[in-house]
BAROLUM-104070 format. One record per residue (C-alpha): residue in one letter; x negated, y, z. Coordinates in Angstrom, 3 decimals. Layout:
N
<site><drenpa>A</drenpa><c1>X</c1><c2>Y</c2><c3>Z</c3></site>
...
This chain:
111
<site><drenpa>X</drenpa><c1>-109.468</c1><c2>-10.597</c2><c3>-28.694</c3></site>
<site><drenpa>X</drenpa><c1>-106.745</c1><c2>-13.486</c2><c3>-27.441</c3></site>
<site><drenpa>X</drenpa><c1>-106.828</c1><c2>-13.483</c2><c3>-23.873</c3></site>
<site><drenpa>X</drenpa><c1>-106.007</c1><c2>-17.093</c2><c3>-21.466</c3></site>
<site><drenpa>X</drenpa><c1>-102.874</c1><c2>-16.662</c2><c3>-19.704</c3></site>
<site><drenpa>X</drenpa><c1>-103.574</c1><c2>-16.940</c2><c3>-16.123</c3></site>
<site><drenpa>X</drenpa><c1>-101.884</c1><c2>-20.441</c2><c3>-14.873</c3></site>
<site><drenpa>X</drenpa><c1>-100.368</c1><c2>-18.389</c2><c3>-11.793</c3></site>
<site><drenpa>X</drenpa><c1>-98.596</c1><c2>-15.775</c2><c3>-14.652</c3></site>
<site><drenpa>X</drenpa><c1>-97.641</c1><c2>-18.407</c2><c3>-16.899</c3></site>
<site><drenpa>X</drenpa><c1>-95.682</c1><c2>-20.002</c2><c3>-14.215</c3></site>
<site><drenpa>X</drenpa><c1>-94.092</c1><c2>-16.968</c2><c3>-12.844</c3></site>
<site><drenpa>X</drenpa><c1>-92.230</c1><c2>-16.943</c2><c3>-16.103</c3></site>
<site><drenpa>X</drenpa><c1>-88.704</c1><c2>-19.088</c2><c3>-16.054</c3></site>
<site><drenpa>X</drenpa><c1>-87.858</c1><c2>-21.140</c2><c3>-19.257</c3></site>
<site><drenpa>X</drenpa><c1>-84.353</c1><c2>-21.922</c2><c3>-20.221</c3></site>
<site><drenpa>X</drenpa><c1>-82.977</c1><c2>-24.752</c2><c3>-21.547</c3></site>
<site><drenpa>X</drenpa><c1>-80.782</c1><c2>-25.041</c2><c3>-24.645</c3></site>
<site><drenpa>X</drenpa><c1>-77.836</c1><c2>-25.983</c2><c3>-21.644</c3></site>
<site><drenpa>X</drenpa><c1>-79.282</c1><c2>-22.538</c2><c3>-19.637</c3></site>
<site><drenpa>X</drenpa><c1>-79.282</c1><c2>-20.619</c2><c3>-22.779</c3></site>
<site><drenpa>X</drenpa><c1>-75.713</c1><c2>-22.058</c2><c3>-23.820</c3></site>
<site><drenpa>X</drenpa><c1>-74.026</c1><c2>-21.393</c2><c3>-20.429</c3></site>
<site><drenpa>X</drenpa><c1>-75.480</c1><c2>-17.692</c2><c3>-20.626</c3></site>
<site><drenpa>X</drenpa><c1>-74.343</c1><c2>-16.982</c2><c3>-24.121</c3></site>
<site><drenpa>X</drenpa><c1>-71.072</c1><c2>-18.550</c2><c3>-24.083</c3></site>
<site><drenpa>X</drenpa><c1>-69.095</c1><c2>-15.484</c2><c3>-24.589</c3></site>
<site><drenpa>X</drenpa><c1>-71.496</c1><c2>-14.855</c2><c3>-28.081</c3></site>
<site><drenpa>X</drenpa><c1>-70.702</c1><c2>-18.764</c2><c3>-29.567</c3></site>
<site><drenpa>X</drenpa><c1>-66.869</c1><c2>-19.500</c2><c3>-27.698</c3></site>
<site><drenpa>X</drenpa><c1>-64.178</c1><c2>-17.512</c2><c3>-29.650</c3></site>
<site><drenpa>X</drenpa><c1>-61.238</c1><c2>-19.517</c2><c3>-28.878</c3></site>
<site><drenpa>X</drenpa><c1>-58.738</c1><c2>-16.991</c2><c3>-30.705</c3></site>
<site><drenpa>X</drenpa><c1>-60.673</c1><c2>-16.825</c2><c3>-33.909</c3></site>
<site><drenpa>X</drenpa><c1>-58.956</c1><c2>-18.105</c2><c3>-36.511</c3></site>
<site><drenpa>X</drenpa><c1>-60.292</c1><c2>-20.559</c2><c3>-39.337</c3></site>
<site><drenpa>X</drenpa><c1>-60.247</c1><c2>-17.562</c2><c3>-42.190</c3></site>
<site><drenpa>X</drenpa><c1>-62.414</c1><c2>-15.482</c2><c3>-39.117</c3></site>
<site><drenpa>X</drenpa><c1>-64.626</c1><c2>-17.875</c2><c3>-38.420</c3></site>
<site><drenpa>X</drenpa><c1>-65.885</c1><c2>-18.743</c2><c3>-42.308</c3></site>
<site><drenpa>X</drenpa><c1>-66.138</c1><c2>-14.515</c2><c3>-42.360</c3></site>
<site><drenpa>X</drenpa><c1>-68.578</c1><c2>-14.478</c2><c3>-39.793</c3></site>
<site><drenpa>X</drenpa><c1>-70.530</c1><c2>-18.041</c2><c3>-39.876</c3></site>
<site><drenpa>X</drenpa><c1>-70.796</c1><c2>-17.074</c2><c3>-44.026</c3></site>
<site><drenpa>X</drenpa><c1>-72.950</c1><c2>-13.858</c2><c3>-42.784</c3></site>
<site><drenpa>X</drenpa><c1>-75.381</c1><c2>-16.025</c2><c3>-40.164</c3></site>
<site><drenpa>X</drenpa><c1>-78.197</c1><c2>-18.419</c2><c3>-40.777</c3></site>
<site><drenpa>X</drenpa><c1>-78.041</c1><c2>-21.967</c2><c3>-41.484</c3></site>
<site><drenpa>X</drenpa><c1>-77.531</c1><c2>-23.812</c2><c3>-37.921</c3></site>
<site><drenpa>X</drenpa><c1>-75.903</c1><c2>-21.034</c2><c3>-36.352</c3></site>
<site><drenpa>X</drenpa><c1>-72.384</c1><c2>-22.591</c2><c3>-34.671</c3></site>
<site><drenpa>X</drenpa><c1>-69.361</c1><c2>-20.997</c2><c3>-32.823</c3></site>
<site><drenpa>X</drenpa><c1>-66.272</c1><c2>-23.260</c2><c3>-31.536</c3></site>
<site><drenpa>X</drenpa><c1>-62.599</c1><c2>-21.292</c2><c3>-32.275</c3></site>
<site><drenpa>X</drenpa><c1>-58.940</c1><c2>-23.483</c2><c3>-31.184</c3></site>
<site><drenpa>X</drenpa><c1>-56.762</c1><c2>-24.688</c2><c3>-34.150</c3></site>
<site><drenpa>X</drenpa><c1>-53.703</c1><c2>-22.901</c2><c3>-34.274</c3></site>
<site><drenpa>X</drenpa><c1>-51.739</c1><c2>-25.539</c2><c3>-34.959</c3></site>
<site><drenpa>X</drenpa><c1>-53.303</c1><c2>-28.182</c2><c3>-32.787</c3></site>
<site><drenpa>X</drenpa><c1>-54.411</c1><c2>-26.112</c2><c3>-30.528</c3></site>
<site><drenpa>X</drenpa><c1>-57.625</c1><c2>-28.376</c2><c3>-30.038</c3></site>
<site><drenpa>X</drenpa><c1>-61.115</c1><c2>-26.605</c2><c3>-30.222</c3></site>
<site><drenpa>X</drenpa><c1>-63.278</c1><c2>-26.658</c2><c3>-33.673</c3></site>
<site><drenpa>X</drenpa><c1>-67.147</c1><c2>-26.527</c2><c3>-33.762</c3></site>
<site><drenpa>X</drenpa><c1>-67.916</c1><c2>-24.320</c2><c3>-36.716</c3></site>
<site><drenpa>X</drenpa><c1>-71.164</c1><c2>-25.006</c2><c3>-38.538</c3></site>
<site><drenpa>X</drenpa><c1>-73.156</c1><c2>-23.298</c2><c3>-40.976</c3></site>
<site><drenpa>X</drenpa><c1>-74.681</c1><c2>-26.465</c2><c3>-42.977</c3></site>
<site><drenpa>X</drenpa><c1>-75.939</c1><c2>-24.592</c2><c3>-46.019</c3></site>
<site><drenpa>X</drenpa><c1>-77.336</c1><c2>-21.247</c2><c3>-47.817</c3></site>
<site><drenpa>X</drenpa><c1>-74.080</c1><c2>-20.473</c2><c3>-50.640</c3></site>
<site><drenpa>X</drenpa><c1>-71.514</c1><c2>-18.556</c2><c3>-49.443</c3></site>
<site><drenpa>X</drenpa><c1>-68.763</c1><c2>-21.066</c2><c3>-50.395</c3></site>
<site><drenpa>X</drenpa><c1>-66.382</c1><c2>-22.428</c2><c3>-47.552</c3></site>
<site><drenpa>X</drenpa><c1>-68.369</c1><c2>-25.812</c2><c3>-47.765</c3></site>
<site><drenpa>X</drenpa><c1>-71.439</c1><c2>-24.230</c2><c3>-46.644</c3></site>
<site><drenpa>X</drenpa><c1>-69.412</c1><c2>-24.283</c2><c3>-42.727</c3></site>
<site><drenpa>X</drenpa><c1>-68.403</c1><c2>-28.094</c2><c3>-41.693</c3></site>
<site><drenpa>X</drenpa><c1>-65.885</c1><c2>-28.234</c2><c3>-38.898</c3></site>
<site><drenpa>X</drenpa><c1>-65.079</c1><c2>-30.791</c2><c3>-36.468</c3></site>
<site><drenpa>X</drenpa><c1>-62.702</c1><c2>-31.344</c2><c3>-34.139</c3></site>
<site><drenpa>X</drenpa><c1>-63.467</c1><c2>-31.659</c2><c3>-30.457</c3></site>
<site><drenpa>X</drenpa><c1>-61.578</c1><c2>-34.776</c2><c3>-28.311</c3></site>
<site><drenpa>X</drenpa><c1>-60.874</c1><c2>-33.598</c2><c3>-24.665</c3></site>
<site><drenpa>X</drenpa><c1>-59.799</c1><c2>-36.302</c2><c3>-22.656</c3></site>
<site><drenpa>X</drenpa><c1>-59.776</c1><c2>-37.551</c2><c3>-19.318</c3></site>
<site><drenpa>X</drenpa><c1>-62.494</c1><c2>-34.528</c2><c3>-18.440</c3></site>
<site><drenpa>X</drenpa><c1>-64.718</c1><c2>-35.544</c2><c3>-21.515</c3></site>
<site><drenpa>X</drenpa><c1>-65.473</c1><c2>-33.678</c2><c3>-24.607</c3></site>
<site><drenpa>X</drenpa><c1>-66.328</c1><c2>-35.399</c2><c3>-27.506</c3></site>
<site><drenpa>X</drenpa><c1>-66.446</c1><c2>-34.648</c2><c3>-31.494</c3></site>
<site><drenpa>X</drenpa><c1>-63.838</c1><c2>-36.591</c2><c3>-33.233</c3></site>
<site><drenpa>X</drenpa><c1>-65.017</c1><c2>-40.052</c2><c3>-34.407</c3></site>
<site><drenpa>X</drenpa><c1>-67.962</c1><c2>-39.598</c2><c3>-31.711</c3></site>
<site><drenpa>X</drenpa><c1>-68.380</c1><c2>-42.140</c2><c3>-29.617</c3></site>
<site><drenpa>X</drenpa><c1>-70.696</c1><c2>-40.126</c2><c3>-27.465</c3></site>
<site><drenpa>X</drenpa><c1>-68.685</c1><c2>-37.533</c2><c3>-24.329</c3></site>
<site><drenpa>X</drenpa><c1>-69.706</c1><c2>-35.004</c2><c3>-22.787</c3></site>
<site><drenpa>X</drenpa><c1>-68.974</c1><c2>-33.581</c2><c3>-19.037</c3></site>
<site><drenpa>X</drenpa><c1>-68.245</c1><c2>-30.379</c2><c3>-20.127</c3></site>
<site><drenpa>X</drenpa><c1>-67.765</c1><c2>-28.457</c2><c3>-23.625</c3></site>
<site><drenpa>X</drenpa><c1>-71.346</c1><c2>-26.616</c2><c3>-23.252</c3></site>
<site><drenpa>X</drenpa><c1>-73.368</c1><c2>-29.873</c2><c3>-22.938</c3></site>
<site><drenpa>X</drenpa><c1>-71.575</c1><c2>-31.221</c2><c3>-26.047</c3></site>
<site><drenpa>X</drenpa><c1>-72.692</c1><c2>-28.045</c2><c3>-27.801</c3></site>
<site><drenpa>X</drenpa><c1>-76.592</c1><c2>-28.434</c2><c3>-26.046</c3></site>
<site><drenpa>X</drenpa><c1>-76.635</c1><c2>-32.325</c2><c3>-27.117</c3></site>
<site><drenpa>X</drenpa><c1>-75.527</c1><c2>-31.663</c2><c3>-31.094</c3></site>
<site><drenpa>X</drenpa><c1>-77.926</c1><c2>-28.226</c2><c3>-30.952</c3></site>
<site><drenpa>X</drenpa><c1>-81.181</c1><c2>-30.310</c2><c3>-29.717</c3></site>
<site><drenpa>X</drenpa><c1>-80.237</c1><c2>-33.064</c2><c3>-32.055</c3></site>
């Protein structure tokens, strides 16, 4: 038999927000020396939605990694460059910023 949770217990309990949950992971999703060959290793093993952000080599700029589909082909991850400027983070060809990197990540994971 399903029991009511008491209002008192229910409260007690704290929920996080995607930006809470974000902030506490970040060491799980940021992996800033991963390379592109790295990243399509591991996001190719996950779930669709599931997201880390790596740095270009080259440009040195920071890539959100997406997995966008079920086959294990290199299109099943779309990448996309992240804009810092003037304290703002923004996806490239975005005309939305951020304050920080995490509630860029929060906004395009509720969204």
């Amino acid at each position: 038999m399903m029991q009511e949770v008491d209002s008192t217990q229910a409260g007690s309990q704290r929920v996080f927000s995607v930006l809470d949950r974000l902030l506490v992971t970040h060491p799980v999703w940021l992996q800033l020396s991963l390379n592109q060959d790295s990243a399509l290793y591991i996001l190719l093993r996950e779930p669709i939605g599931t997201f880390l952000v790596r740095k270009c080599s080259s440009s040195q700029r920071k890539v959100l990694c997406l997995r966008v589909a079920a086959d294990r082909s290199a299109s099943s991850v779309k990448e996309c460059f992240i804009c810092e400027e003037d304290s703002t983070f923004a996806l490239e060809s975005s005309a939305l910023s951020f304050p920080d990197l995490c509630r860029l990540v929060a906004f395009y994971c509720i969204s």
